[in-house]
C-alpha positions in Angstrom: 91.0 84.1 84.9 93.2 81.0 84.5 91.1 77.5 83.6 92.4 76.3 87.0 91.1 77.5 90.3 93.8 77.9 92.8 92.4 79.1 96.2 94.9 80.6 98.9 93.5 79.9 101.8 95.6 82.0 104.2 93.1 81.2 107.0 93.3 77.7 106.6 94.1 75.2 110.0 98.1 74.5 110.9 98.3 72.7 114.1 102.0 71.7 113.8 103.1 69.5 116.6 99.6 68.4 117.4 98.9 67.3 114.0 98.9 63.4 113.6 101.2 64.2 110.2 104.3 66.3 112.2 106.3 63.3 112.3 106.1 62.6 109.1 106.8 66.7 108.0 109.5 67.2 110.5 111.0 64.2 109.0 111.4 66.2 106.1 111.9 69.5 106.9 114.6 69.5 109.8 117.9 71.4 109.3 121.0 69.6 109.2 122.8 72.3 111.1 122.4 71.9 115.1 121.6 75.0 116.5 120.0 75.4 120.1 116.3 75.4 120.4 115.6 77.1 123.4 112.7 79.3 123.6 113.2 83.1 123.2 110.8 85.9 123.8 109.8 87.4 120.5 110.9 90.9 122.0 114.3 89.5 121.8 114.1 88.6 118.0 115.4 92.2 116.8 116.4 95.0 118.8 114.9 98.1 119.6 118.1 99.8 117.9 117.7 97.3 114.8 114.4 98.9 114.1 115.1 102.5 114.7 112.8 102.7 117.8 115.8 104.4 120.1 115.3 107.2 118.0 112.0 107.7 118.2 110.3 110.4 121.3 107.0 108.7 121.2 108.9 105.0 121.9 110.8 106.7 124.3 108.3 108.3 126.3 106.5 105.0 126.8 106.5 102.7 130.3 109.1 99.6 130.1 105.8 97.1 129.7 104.3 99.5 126.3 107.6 99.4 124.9 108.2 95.3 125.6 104.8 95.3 123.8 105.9 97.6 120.6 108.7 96.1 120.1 107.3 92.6 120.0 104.6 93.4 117.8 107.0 94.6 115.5 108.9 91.9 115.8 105.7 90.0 114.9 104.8 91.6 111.9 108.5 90.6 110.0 107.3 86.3 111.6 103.2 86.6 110.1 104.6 88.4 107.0 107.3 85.6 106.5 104.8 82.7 107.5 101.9 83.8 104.9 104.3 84.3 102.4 106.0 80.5 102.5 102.2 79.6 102.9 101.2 81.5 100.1 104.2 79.5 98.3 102.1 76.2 98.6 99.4 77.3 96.8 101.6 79.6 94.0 103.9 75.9 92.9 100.5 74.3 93.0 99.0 76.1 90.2 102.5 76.0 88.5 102.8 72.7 88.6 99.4 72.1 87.5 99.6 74.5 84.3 103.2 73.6 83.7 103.2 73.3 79.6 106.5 70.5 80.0 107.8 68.1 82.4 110.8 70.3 83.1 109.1 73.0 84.4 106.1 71.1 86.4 109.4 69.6 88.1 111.0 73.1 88.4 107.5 73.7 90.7 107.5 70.5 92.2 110.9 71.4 93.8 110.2 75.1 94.5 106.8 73.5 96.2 109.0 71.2 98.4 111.1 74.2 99.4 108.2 76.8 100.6 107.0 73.4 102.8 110.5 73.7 104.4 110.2 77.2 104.8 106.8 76.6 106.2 107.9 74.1 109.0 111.0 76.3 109.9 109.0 79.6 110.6 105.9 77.7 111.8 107.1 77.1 115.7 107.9 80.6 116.0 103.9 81.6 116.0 101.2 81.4 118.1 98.3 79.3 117.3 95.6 81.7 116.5 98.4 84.0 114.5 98.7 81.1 111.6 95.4 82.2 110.9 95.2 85.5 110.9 97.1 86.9 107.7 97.7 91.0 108.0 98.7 94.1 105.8 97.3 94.6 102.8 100.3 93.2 100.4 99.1 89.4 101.5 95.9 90.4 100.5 97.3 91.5 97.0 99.7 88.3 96.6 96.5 85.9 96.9 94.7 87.8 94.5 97.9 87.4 92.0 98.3 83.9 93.6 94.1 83.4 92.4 93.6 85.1 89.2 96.8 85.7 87.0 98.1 83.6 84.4 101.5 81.4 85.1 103.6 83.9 82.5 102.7 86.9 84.1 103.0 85.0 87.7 106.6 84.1 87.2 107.6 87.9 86.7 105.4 89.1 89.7 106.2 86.6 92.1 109.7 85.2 91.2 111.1 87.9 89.6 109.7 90.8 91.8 108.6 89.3 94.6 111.1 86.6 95.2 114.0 88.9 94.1 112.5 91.6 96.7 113.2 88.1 99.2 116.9 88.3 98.8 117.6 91.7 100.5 114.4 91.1 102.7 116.2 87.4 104.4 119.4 89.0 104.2 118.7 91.4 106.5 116.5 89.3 109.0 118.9 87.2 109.1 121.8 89.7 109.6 119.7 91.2 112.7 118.3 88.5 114.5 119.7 87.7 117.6 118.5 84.4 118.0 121.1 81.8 116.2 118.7 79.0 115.0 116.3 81.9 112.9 118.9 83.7 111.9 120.0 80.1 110.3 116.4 79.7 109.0 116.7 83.0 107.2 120.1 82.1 105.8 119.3 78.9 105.0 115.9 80.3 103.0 117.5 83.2 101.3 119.8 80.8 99.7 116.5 78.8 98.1 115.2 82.0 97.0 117.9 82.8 95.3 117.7 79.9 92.7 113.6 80.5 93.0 114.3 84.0 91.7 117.4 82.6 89.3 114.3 80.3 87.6 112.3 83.3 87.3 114.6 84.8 85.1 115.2 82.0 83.2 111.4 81.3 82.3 110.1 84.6 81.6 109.7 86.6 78.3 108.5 89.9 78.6 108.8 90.3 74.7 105.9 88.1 74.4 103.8 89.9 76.1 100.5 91.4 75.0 98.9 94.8 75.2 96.1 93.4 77.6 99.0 91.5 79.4 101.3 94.9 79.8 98.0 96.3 80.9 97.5 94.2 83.6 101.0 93.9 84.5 101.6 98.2 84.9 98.4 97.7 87.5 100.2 95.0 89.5 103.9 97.1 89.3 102.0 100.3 90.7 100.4 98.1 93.4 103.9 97.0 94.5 105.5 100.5 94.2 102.5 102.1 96.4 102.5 99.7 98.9 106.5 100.2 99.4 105.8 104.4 99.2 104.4 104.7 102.2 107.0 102.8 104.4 106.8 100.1 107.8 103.2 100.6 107.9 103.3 97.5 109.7 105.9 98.4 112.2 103.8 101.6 112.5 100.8 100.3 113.6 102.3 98.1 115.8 103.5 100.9 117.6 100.2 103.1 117.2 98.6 99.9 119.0 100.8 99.7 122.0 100.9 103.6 122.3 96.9 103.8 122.5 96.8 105.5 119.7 99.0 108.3 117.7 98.7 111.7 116.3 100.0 112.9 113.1 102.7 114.7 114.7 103.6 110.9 116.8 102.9 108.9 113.4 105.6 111.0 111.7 108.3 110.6 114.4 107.9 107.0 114.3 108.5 106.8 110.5 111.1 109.3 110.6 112.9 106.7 113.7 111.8 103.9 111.4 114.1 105.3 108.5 110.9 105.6 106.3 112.8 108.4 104.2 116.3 106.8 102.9 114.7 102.6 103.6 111.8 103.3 101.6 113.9 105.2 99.0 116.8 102.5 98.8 113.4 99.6 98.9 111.7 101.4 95.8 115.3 101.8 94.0 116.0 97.8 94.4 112.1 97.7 93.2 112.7 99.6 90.2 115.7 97.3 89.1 113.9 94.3 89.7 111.1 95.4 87.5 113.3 96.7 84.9 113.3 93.5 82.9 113.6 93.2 79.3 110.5 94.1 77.5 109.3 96.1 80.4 111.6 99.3 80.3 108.7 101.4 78.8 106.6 100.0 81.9 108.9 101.1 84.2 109.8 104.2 82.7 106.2 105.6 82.9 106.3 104.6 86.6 109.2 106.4 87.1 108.1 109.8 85.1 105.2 109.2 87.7 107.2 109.4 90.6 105.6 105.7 91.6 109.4 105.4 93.3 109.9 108.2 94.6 108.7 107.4 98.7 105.9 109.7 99.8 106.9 112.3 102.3 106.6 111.9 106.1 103.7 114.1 106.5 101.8 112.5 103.2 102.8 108.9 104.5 101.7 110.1 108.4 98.2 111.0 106.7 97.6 108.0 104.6 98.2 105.6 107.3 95.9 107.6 109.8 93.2 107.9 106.8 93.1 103.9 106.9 90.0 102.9 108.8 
């Protein structure tokens, strides 16, 4: 447990335009490109064919009104994710900054910091109110608890290395799918930030220095990521289950299988695998590997764990 207490409050207020402070964010947060604003339905975001969905029997057999509603929840899940995440930045540069050991790097943080609050006021119109409080998934869970209780060193290899690394195909490919101009921009315009915030990561962290306690820890964390990405779009998934009414095994697996859960999971873990592999960690990563930690469940195994979730 680090000496400071950083809490990330996911749940925490974000009124946005109402708040008596906008004028003063927006001031500082718009992008210089002009790009239309007008309002478009979040079904609209990504395609049915982007996700997969036109491949799948169960999305098929559904009314025109259950499919609207699948594919905007899915469409959802990619804007909370990306929200808590940039929200989740605020606190991560806070307790960087505030257990920086130089000036450099409390201004490296400072920076980063100023970037996530961009981030933050670009993705935050795109949500409804009650949904900036209302964090979901498990891996948001995890981050705060990294975010909470790890020590800066490690943090910089879980969050910028892995996590912020992970970032550059994840933008990429939001950006390269989403039909609307202005958040395909945003996701441009963000990937290019991450990029440096990962590039820093890289710079600042020495796996060599590690201790046993701190590879200890660190192996937990790596088999945390690698079984959270094993199971596939288990938010996608239940997005679907929801506006379906509920799935059977046999449904949960054709929605995976339309989802690309085999080969996107496989090529995810693989991109995993190289980000982890930095030096001073091969030996972590190797015992992952002879564990089969990236190797993706099978439909049928991934079908039963997400149906085994309460």
């Amino acid at each position: 447990m680090s000496s400071i207490e950083v809490r990330n409050n996911l749940t925490a207020p974000h009124k946005g335009k109402a708040s008596p402070l906008h004028a003063l964010i927006s001031a500082r947060t718009q992008l210089s490109e002009n790009f239309s604003t007008a309002e478009t339905e979040v079904q609209s975001l990504w395609t049915v064919d982007w996700w997969g969905l036109s491949c799948s029997d169960v999305f098929l057999a559904m009314n025109p009104e259950m499919q609207i509603a699948a594919l905007s929840a899915c469409n959802r899940t990619l804007l909370n994710e990306a929200y808590f995440i940039e929200k989740s930045g605020l606190a991560y540069t806070a307790k960087m900054v505030l257990m920086s050991e130089s000036t450099d790097v409390a201004q490296l943080y400072a920076l980063i910091g100023a970037d996530e609050a961009r981030h933050l006021a670009w993705i935050e119109p795109y949500l409804e109110e009650e949904e900036k409080c209302r964090p979901g998934g498990q891996f948001l869970a995890f981050l705060s608890r990294l975010i909470e209780d790890v020590e800066p060193r490690l943090l910089i290899y879980l969050v910028q290395i892995i996590l912020e690394g992970w970032g550059l195909d994840h933008y990429r490919r939001l950006a390269d799918g989403c039909q609307q101009p202005m958040l395909s921009h945003i996701w441009s315009s963000i990937l290019k930030d991450e990029a440096l915030h990962h590039r820093s990561g890289t710079i600042l962290f020495d796996g060599h220095s590690l201790s046993a306690l701190d590879l200890s820890l660190v192996e937990d964390c790596l088999k945390c990521y690698s079984d959270m990405v094993r199971v596939g779009p288990q938010a996608a998934l239940n997005a679907v289950d929801i506006a379906a009414g509920g799935l059977s095994q046999q449904q949960v697996e054709d929605v995976l299988m339309a989802l690309r859960h085999p080969e996107e999971s496989t090529r995810k873990l693989r991109l995993l695998h190289d980000l982890m592999r930095q030096p001073g960690l091969e030996i972590l990563v190797d015992r992952l590997s002879e564990n089969d930690q990236f190797v993706p469940m099978s439909l049928q195994d991934a079908a039963r764990s997400y149906l085994a979730v309460p």
